[in-house]
C-alpha positions in Angstrom: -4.3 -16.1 -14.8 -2.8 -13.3 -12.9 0.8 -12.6 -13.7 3.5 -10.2 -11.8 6.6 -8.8 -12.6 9.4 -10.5 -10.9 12.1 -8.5 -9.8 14.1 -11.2 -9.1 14.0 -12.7 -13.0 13.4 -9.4 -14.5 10.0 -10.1 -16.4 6.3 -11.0 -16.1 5.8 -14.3 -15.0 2.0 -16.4 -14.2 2.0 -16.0 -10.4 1.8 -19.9 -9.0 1.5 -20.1 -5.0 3.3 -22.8 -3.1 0.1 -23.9 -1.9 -2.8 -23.6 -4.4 -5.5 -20.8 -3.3 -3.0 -19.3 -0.8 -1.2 -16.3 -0.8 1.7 -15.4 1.8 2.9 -12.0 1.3 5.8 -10.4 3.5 6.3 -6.6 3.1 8.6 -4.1 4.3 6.8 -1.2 6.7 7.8 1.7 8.4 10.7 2.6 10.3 9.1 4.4 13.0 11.4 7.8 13.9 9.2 10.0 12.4 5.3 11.0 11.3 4.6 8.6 8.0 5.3 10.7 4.6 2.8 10.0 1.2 5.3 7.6 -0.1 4.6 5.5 3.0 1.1 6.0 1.7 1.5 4.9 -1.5 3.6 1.5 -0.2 0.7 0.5 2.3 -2.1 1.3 -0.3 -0.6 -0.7 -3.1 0.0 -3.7 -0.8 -3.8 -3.5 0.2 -5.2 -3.3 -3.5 -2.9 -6.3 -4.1 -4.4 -8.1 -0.7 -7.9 -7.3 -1.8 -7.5 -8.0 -5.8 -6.0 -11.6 -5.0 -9.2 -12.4 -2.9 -11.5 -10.9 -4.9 -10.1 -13.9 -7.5 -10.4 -16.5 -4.5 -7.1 -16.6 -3.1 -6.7 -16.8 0.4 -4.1 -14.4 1.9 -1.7 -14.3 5.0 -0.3 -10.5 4.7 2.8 -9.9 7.5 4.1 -5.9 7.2 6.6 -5.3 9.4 7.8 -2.5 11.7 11.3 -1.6 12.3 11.9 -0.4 15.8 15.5 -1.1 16.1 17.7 1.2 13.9 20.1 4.2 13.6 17.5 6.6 12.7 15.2 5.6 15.9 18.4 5.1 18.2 20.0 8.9 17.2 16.1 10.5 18.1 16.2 8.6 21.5 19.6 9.9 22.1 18.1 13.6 21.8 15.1 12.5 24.2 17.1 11.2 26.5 19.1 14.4 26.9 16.1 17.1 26.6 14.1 14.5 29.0 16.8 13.5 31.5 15.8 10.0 30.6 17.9 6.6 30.2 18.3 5.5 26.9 15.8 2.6 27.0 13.1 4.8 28.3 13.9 7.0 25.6 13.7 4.5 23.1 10.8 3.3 24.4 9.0 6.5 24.1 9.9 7.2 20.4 9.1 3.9 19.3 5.4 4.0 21.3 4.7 7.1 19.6 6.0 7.1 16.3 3.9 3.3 16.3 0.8 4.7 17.5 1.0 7.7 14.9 2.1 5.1 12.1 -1.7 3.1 13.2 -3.2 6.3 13.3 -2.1 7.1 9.9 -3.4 3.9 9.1 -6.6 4.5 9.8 -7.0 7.9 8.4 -6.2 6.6 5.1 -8.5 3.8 5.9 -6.6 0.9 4.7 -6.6 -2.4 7.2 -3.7 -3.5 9.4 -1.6 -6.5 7.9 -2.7 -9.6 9.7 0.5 -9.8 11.4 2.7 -6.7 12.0 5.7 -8.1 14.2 8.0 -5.4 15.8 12.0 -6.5 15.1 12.6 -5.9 18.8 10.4 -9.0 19.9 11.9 -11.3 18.1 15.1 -10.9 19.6 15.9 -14.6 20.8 15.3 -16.1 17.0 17.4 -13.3 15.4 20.1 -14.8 17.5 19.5 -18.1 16.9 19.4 -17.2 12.9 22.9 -15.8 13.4 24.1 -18.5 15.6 23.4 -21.1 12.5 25.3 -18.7 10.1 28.4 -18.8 12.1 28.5 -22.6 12.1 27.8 -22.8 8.4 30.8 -20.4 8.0 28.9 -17.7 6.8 29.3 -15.2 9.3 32.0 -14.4 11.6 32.5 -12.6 15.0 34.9 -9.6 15.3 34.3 -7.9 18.7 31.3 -7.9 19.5 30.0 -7.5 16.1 28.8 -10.4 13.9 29.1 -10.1 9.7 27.4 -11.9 7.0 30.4 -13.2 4.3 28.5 -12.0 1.2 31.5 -13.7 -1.3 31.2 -17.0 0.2 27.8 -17.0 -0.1 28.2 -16.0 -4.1 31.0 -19.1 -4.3 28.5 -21.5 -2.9 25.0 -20.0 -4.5 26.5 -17.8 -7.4 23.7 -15.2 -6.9 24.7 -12.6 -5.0 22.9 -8.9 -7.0 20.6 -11.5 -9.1 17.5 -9.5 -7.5 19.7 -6.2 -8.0 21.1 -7.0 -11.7 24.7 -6.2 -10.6 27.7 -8.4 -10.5 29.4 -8.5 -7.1 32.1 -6.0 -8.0 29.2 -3.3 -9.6 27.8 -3.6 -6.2 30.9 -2.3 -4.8 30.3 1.2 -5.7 26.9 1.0 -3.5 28.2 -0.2 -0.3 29.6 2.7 2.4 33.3 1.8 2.2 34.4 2.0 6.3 38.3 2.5 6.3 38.2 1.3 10.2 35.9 -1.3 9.8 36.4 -4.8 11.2 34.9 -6.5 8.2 36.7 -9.2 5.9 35.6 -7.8 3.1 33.6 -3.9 2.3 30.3 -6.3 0.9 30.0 -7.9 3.8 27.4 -6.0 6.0 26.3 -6.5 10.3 24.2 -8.9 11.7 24.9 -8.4 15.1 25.9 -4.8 16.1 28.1 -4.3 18.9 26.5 -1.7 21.8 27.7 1.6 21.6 27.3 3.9 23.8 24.0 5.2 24.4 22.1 2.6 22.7 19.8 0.2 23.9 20.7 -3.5 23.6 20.0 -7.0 24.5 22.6 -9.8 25.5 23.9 -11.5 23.3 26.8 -14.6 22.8 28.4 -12.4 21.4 28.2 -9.4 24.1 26.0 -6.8 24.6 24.4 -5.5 20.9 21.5 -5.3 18.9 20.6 -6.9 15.4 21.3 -5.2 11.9 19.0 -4.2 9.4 18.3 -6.9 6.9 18.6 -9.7 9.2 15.3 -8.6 10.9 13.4 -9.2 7.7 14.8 -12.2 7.0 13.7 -13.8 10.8 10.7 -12.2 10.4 9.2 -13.6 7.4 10.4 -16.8 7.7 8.9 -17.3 11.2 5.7 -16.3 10.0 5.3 -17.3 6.1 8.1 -20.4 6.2 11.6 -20.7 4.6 10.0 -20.2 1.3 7.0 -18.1 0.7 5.3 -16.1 -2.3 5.5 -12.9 -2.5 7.8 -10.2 -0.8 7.1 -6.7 -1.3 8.7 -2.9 -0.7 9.9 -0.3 -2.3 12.6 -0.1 -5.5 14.7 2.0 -3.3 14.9 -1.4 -1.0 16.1 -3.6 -3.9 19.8 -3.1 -2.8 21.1 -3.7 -0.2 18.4 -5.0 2.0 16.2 -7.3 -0.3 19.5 -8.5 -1.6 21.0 -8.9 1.5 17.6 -10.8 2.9 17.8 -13.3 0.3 21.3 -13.7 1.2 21.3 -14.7 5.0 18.0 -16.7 4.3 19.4 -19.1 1.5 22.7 -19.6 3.4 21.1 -20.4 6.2 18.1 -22.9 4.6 19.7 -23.3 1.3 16.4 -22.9 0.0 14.4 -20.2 -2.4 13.3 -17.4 -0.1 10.8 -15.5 -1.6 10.0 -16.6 -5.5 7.9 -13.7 -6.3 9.4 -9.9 -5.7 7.0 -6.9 -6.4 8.5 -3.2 -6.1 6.7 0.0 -6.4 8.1 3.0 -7.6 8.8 6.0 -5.6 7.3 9.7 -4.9 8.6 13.1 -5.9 7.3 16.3 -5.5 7.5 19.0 -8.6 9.5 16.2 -9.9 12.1 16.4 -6.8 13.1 14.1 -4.6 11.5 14.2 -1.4 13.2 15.9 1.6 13.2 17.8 4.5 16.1 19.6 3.8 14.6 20.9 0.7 11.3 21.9 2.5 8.9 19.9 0.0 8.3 16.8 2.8 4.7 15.9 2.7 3.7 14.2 5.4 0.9 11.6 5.1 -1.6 13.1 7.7 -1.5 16.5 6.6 -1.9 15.2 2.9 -5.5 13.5 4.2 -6.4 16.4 6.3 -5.9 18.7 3.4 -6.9 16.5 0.6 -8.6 13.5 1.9 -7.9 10.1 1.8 -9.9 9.1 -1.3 -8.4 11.9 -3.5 -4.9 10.7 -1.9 -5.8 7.1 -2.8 -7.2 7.8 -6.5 -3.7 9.5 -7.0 -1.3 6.8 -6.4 -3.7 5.0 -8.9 -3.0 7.0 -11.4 0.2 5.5 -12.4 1.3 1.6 -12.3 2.7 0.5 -8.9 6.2 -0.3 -10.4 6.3 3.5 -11.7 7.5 6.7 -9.9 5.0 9.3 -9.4 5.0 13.0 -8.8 3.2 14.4 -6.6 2.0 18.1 -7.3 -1.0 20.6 -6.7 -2.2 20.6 -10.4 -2.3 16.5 -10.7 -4.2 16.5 -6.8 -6.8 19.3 -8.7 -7.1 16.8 -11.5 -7.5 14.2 -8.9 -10.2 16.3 -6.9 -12.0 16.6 -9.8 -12.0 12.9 -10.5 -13.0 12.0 -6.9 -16.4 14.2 -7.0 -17.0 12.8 -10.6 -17.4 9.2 -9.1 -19.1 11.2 -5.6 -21.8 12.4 -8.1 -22.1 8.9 -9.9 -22.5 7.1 -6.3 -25.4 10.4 -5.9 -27.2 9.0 -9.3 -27.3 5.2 -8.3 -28.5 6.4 -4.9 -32.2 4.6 -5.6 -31.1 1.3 -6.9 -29.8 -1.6 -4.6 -27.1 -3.1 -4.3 -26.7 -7.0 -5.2 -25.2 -9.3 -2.6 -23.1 -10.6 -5.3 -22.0 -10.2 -8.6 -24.0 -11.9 -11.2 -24.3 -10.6 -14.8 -27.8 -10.2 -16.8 -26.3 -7.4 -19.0 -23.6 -8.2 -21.5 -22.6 -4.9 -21.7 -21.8 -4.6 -17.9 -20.1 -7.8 -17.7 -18.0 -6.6 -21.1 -16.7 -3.6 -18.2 -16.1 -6.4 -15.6 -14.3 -8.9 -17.7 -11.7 -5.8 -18.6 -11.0 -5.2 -15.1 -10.0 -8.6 -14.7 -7.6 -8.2 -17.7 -6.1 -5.2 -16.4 -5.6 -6.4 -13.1 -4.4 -10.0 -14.0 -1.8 -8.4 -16.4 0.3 -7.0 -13.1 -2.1 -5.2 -11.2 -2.7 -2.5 -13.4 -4.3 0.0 -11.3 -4.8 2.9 -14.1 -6.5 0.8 -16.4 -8.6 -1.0 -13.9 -9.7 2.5 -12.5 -10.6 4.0 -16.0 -13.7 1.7 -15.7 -15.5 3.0 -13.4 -15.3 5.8 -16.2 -16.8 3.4 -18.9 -19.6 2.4 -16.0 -20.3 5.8 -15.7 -20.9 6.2 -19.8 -22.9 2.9 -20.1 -25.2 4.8 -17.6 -25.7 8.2 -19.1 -26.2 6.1 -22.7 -28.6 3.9 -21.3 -30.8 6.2 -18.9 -33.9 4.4 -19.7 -33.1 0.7 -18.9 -34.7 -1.4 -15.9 -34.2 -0.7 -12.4 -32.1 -4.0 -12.5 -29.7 -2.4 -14.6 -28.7 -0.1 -12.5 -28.8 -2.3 -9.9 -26.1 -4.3 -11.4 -23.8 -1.4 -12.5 -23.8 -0.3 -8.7 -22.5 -3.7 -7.7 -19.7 -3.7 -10.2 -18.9 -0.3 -9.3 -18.9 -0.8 -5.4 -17.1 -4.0 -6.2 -14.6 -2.5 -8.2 -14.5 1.0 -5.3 -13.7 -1.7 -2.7 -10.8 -3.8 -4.1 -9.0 -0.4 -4.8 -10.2 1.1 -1.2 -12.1 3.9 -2.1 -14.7 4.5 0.1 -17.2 7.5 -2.0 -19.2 9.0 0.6 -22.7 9.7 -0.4 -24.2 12.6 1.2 -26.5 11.6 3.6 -29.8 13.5 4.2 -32.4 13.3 7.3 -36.0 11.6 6.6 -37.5 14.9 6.4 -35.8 16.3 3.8 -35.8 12.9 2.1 -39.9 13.3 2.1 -39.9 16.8 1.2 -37.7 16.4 -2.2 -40.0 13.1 -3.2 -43.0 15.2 -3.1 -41.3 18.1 -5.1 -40.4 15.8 -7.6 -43.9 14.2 -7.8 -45.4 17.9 -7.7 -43.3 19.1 -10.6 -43.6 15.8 -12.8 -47.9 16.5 -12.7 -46.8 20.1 -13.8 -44.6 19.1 -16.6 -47.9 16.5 -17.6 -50.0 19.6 -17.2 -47.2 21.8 -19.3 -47.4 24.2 -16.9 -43.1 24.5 -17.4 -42.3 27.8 -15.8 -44.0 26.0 -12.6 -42.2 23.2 -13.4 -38.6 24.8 -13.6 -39.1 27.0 -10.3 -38.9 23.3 -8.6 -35.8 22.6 -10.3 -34.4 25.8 -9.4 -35.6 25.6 -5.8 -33.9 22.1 -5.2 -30.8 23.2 -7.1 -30.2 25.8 -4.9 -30.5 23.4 -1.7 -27.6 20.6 -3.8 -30.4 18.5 -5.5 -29.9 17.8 -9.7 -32.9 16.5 -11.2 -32.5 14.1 -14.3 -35.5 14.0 -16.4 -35.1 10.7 -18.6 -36.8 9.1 -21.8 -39.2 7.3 -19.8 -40.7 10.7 -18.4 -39.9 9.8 -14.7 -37.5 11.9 -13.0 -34.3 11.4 -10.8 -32.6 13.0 -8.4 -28.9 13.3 -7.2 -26.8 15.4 -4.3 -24.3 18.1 -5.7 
């Protein structure tokens, strides 16, 4: 039984899909302006482990991340290319969005973590935001001032009566959140755009209600209900999301249906750096390809493990050495199962491996806990060195588990690999220095260890009297 903390209700609560064995799971991505940063990293790992774990357990999973090509941010960066470039506006726009897209998928890769099955750009859905908007002005949910359209966030609370449920804020609280505009149009300072009158120097797309573009939230909102339907399970992003978008997602969706939206919400904590926020004006922005050049994306990956998803993390050189150290621990273990296959699936002989797999299903049942369910590769590693002189199919059945286990969380150990030659030569070593050990001729014997040592070979002599042999 795997259960989540809802945002929305405040507390764990045993996940239940719409449909029975299917998962739909809508996410907020990037906004693409800029190069990715590591708390981009962490948002797009998370949301894979949580892909994979639900199914590992059977589920089958429709995963939509979005990208946001239409905003302030991207618009103010086109502006500047325009004028440096001598280039319209929508050729501008068009550039910066190509390229910040193409270095978001290259990011992607580099941390090797798959693409969503669906990642829908807000600018090609266009005619169905209008038409969302157009259904909110005949309920009386919206209304037209100008060319801009607003959502009527107090009706909505008079007909729904849950306007900051997901937040935990009444509707005045959320007052001191909003950006109070003295000359705005707007009935009231909750109420927020969903349909943006063109300004100059912006791209835009026809409209009824002029020339414009959409707003923020109402992307999301069109988004994930073209592709999941008006109710789905899970929706995903950061806590720094929770308010105003999510809450203003909800909003626009349930007026419009006057359905649930999404039941389940999931939000992961955020990143600092030496315990700061991360900026650019303070010089400690880490972007996330020079994090994987520098560190690598497995030792990137085993450090947004190290703490639950719905808690912030620091980032800093001494946990990433801590990290590093981890990494090659599990790089060596990988080294020592090197001669024993791999199983096709998993299927338990040994009650003392199965012990380690049932506790990774408990820890990652009870709310995806990552920390917990990554210390057993730990407890894998210790049943080995205790039991150094059991079958071949023992260690056969550990290395499933712990590639299993290396897979769901998207680590991807890399084993050194070795030509043939070298391969032969350190087999005959070992075989010539096990006949000098049986002969006790040990000085011999330990000029062999000291001769593949110093080319990165450990032997491992066990109880059994064979000897094994692992990369440094």
């Amino acid at each position: 039984m795997i259960k989540v903390y809802n945002t929305l209700t405040k507390k764990k609560e045993e996940f239940k899909p719409l449909n029975p064995g299917e998962v739909k799971i809508y996410t907020c991505g990037v906004t693409v302006y800029d190069d990715c940063h590591i708390g981009h990293g962490r948002s797009l790992h998370i949301f894979e482990v949580i892909r994979r774990y639900f199914k590992f357990r059977g589920f089958k999973v429709k995963f939509i991340r979005n990208i946001t090509d239409i905003d302030d941010k991207i618009l103010n960066k086109a502006k500047e290319l325009a004028q440096e470039k001598s280039l319209t506006i929508e050729e501008a726009w068009r550039k910066v969005v190509d390229n910040y897209t193409q270095s978001y998928y290259q990011d992607l890769e580099a941390l090797r973590i798959n693409k969503a099955d669906i990642e829908p750009c807000a600018s090609f859905h266009i005619p169905q935001i209008i038409d969302f908007v157009k259904v909110l002005l005949e309920k009386g949910f919206a209304y037209q001032r100008g060319g801009n359209v607003y959502f009527r966030v107090r009706k909505y609370q008079r007909k729904f009566l849950s306007y900051g449920e997901l937040s935990g804020k009444n509707i005045d609280e959320l007052l001191n959140f909003v950006r109070i505009e003295p000359d705005s149009h707007k009935e009231d300072p909750l109420d927020f755009a969903l349909w943006k009158e063109k300004k100059e120097g912006e791209v835009s797309w026809p409209s009824p209600w002029g020339e414009g573009r959409p707003g923020w939230h109402i992307e999301c909102s069109v988004m994930a209900i073209n592709y999941l339907g008006e109710t789905f399970d899970i929706h995903g992003g950061g806590r720094d999301l929770v308010f105003p978008h999510h809450e203003n997602e909800i909003a626009q969706a349930k007026a419009k249906t006057s359905k649930d939206f999404a039941r389940y919400w999931l939000h992961h904590g955020l990143i600092t750096i030496n315990k700061e926020k991360m900026s650019k004006s303070l010089g400690n922005f880490l972007t996330l390809r020079s994090a994987i050049k520098r560190y690598s994306s497995d030792v990137l990956k085993i450090f947004y493990l190290s703490s639950h998803y719905r808690n912030n993390l620091d980032f800093s050189e001494d946990k990433i050495k801590e990290v590093q150290r981890v990494k090659d621990r599990i790089s060596v273990f990988v080294g020592q199962l090197r001669p024993y296959s791999r199983r096709e699936t998993l299927k338990f002989s040994y009650p003392q491996v199965e012990e380690v797999y049932k506790k990774f299903i408990n820890f990652m049942d009870d709310d995806f806990n990552t920390p917990k369910g990554f210390s057993l590769i730990f407890d894998l590693i210790e049943l080995v060195n205790k039991n150094l002189n059991e079958t071949p199919d023992f260690f056969s059945e550990v290395k499933t588990l712990l590639f299993k286990l290396l897979e769901i969380f998207a680590i991807f150990p890399e084993e050194r690999q070795f030509p043939p030659q070298f391969l032969n030569y350190i087999e005959e070593r070992v075989k010539e220095r096990i006949q000098l050990r049986k002969a006790k001729k040990f000085a011999q014997a330990d000029r062999i260890r000291k001769e593949l040592l110093e080319k990165g070979i450990v032997l491992e002599d066990l109880p059994s009297g064979q000897t094994r042999w692992r990369a440094l």
